[in-house]
Gaussian input, Z-matrix of N, CA and C with variables (Angstrom, degrees):
# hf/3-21g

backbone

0 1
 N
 C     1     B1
 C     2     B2     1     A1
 N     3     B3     2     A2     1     D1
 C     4     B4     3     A3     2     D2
 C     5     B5     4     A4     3     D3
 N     6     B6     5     A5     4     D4
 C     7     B7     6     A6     5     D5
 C     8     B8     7     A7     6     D6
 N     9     B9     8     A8     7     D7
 C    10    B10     9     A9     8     D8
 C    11    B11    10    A10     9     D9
 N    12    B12    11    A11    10    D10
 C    13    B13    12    A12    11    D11
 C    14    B14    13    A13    12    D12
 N    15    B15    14    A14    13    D13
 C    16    B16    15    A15    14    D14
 C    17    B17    16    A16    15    D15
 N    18    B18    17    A17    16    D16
 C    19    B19    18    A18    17    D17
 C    20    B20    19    A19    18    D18
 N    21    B21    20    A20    19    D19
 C    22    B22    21    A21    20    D20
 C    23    B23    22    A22    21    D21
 N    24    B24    23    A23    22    D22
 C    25    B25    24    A24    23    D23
 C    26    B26    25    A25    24    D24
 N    27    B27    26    A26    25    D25
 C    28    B28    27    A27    26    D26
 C    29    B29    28    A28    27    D27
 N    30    B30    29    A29    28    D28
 C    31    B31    30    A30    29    D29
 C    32    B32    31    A31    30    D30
 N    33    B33    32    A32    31    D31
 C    34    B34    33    A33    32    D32
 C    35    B35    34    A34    33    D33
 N    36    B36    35    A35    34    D34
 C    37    B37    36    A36    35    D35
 C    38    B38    37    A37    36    D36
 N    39    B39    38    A38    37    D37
 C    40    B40    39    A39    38    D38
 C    41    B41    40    A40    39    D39
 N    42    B42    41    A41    40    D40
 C    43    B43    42    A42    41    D41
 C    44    B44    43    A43    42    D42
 N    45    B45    44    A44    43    D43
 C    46    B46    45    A45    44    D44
 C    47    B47    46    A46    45    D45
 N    48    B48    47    A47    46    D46
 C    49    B49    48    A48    47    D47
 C    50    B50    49    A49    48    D48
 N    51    B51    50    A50    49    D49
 C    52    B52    51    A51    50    D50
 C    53    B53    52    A52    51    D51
 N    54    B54    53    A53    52    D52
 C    55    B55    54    A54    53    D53
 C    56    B56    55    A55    54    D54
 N    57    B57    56    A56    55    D55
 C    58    B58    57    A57    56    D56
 C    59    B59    58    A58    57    D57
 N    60    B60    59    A59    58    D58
 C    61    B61    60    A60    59    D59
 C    62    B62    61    A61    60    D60
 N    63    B63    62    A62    61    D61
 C    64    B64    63    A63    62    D62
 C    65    B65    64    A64    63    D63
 N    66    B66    65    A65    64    D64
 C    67    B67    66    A66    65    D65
 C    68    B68    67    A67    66    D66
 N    69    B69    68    A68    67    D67
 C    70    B70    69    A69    68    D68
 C    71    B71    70    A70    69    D69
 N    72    B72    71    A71    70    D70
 C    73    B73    72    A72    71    D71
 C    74    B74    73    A73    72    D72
 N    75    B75    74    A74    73    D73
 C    76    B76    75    A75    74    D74
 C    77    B77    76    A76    75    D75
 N    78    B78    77    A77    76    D76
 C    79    B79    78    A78    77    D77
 C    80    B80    79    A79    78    D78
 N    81    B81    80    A80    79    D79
 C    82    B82    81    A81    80    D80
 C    83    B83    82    A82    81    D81
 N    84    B84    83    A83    82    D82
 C    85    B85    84    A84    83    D83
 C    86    B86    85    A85    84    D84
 N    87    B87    86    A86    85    D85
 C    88    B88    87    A87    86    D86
 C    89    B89    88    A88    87    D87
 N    90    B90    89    A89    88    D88
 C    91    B91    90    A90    89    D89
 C    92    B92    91    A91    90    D90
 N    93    B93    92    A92    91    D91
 C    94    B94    93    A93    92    D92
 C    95    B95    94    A94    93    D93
 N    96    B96    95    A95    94    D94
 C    97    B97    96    A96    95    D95
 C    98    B98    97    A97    96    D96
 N    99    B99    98    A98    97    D97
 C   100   B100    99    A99    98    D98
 C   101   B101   100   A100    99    D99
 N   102   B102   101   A101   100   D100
 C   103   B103   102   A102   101   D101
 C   104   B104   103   A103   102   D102
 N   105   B105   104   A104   103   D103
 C   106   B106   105   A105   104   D104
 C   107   B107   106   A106   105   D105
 N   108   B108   107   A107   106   D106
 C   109   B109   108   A108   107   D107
 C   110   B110   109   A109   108   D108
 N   111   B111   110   A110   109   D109
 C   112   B112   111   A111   110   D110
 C   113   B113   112   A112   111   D111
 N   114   B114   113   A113   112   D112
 C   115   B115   114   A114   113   D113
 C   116   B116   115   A115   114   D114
 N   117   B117   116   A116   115   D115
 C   118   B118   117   A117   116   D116
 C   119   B119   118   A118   117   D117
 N   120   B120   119   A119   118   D118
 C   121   B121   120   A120   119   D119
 C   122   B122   121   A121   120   D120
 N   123   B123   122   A122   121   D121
 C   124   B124   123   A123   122   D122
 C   125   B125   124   A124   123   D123
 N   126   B126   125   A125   124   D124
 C   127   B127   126   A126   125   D125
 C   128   B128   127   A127   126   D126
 N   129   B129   128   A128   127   D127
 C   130   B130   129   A129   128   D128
 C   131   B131   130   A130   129   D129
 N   132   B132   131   A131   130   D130
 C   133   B133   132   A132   131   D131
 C   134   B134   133   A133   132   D132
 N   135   B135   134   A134   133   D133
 C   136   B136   135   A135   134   D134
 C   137   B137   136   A136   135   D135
 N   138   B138   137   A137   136   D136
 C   139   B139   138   A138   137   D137
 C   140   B140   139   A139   138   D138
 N   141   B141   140   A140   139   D139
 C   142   B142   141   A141   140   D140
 C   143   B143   142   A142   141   D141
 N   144   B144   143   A143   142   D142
 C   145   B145   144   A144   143   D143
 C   146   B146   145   A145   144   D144
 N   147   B147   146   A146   145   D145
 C   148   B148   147   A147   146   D146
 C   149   B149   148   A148   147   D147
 N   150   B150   149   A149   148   D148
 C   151   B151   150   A150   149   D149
 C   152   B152   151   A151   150   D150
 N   153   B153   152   A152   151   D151
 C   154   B154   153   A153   152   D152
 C   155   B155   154   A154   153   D153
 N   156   B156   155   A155   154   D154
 C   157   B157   156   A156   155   D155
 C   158   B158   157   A157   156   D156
 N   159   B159   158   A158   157   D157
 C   160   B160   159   A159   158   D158
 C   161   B161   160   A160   159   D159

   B1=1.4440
   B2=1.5181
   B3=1.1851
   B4=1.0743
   B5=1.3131
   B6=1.5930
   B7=1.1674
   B8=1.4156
   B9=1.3557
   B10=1.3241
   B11=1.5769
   B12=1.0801
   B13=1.3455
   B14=1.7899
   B15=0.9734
   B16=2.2095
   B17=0.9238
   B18=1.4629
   B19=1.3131
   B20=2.1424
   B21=1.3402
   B22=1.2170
   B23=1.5857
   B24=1.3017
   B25=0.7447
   B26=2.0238
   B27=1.5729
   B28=1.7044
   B29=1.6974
   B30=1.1860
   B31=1.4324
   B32=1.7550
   B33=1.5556
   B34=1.5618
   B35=1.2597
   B36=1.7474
   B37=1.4973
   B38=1.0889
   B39=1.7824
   B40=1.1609
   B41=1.8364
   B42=1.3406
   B43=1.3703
   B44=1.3877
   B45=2.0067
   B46=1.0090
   B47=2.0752
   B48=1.8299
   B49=1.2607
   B50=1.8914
   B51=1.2691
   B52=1.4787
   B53=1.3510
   B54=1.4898
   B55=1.2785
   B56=1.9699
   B57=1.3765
   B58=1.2256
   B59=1.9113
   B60=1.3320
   B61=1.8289
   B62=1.8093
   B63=1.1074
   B64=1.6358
   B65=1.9637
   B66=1.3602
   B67=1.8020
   B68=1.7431
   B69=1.1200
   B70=1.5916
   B71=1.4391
   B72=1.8096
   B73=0.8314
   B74=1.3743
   B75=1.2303
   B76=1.4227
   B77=1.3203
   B78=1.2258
   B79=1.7119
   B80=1.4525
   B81=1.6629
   B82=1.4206
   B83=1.9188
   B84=0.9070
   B85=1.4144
   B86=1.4454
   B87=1.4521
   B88=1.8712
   B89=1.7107
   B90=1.0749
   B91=1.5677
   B92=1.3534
   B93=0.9081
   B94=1.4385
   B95=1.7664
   B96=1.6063
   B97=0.8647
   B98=1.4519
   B99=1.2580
   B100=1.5598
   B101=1.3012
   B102=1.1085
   B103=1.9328
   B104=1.5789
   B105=1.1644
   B106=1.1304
   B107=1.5663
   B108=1.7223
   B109=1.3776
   B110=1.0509
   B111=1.7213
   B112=1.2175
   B113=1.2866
   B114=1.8216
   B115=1.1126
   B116=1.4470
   B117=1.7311
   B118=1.2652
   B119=1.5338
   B120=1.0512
   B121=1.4206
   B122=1.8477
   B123=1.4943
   B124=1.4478
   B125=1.6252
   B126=1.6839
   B127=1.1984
   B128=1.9184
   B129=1.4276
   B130=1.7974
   B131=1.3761
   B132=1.1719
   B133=1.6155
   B134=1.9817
   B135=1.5464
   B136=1.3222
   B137=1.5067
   B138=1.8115
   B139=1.3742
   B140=2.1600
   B141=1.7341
   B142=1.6697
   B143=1.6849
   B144=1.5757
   B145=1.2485
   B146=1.4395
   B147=1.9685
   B148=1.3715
   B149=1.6976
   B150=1.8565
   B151=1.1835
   B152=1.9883
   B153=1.7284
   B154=1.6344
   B155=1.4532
   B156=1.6670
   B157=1.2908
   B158=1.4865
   B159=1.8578
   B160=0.9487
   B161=1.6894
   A1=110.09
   A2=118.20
   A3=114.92
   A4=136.91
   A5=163.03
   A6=138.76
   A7=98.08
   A8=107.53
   A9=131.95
   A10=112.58
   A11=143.25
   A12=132.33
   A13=102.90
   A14=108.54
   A15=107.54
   A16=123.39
   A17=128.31
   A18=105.54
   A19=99.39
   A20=101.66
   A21=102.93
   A22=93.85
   A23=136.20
   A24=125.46
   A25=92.70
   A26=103.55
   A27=119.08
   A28=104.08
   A29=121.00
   A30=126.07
   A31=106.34
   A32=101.86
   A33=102.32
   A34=129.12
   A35=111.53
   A36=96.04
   A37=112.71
   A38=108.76
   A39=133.15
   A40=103.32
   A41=112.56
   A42=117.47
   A43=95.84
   A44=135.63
   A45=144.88
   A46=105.61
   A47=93.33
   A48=87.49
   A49=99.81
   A50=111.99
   A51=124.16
   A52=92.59
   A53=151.83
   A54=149.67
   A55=85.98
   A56=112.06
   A57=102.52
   A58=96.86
   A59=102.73
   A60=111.63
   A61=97.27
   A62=118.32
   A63=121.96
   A64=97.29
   A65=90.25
   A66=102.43
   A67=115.59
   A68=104.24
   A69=119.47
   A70=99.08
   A71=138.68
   A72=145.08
   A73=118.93
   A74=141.13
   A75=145.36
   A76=115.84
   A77=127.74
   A78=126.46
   A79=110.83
   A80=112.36
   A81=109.26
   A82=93.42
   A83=131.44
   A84=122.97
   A85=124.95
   A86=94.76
   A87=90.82
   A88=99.09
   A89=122.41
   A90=152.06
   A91=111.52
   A92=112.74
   A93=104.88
   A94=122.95
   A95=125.06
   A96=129.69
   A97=99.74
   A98=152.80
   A99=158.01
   A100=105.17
   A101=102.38
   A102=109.91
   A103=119.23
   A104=146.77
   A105=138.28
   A106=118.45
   A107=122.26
   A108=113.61
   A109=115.46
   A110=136.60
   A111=119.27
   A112=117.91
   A113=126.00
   A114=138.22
   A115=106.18
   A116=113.42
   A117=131.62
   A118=95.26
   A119=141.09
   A120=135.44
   A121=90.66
   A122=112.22
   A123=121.38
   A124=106.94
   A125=108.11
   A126=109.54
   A127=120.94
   A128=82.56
   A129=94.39
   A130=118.10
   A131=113.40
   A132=119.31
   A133=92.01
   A134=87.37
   A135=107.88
   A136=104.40
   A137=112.88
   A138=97.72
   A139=70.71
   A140=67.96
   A141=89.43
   A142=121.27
   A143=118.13
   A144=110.28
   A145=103.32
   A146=124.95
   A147=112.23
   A148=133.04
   A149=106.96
   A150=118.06
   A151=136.31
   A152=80.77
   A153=102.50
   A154=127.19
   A155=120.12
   A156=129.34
   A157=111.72
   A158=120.68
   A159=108.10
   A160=97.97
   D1=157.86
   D2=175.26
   D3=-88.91
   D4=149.23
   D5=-156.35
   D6=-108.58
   D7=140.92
   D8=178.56
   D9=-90.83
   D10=171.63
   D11=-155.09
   D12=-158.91
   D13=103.58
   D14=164.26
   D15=-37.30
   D16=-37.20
   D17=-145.95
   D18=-91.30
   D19=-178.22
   D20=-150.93
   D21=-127.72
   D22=163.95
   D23=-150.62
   D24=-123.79
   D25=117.73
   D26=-175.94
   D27=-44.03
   D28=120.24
   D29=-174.42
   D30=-104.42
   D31=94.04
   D32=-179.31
   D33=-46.95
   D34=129.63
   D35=178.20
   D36=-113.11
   D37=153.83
   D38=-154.67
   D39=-121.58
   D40=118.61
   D41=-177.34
   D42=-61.96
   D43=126.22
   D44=150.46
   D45=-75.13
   D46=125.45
   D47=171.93
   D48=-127.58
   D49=179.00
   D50=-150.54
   D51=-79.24
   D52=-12.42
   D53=-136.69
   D54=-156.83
   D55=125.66
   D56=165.54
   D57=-168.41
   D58=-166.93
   D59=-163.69
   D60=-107.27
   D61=141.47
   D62=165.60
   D63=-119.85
   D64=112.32
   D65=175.10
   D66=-103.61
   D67=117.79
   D68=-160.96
   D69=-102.85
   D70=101.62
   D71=158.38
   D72=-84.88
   D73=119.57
   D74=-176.85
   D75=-120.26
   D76=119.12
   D77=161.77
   D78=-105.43
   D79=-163.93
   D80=174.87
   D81=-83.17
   D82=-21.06
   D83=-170.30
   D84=-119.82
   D85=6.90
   D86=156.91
   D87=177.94
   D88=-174.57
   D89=-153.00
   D90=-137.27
   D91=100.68
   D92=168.38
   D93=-127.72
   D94=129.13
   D95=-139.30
   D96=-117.50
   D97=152.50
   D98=-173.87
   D99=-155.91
   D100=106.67
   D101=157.69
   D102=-71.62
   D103=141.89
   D104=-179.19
   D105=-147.67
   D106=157.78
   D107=177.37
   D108=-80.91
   D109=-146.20
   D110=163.25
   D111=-95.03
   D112=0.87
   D113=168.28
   D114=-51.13
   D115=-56.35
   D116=-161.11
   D117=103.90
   D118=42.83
   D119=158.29
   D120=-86.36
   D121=147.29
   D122=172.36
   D123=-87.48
   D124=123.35
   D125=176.39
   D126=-85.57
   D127=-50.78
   D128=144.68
   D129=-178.57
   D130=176.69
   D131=-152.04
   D132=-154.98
   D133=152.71
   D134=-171.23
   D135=-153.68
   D136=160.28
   D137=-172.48
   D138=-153.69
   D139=150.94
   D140=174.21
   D141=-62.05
   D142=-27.12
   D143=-178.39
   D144=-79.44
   D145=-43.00
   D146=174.55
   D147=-55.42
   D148=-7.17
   D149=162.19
   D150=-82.02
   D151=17.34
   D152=-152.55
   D153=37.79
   D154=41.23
   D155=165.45
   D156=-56.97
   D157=158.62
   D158=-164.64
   D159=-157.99

């Protein structure tokens, strides 16, 4: 079998401020959406196929 492993993977944090960018990527086969600061660090992002859109 194979060994499975604990540890978890450190989830960088990103200072959210009140003013930031929404980046709208579109193809013929999905959407993909990015919130951002004004650095351009990604605060979070979502895409229509990981929402099982169809």
């Amino acid at each position: 079998m194979a060994k499975t492993s604990a540890k978890s993977a450190k989830k960088r944090k990103v200072i959210v401020d009140a003013v930031g960018e929404a980046h709208v990527t579109a193809s013929f086969n999905n959407i993909i959406i990015s919130l951002t600061n004004k650095k351009g660090d990604v605060i979070s992002w979502s895409s229509a196929g990981k929402l099982g859109f169809r």
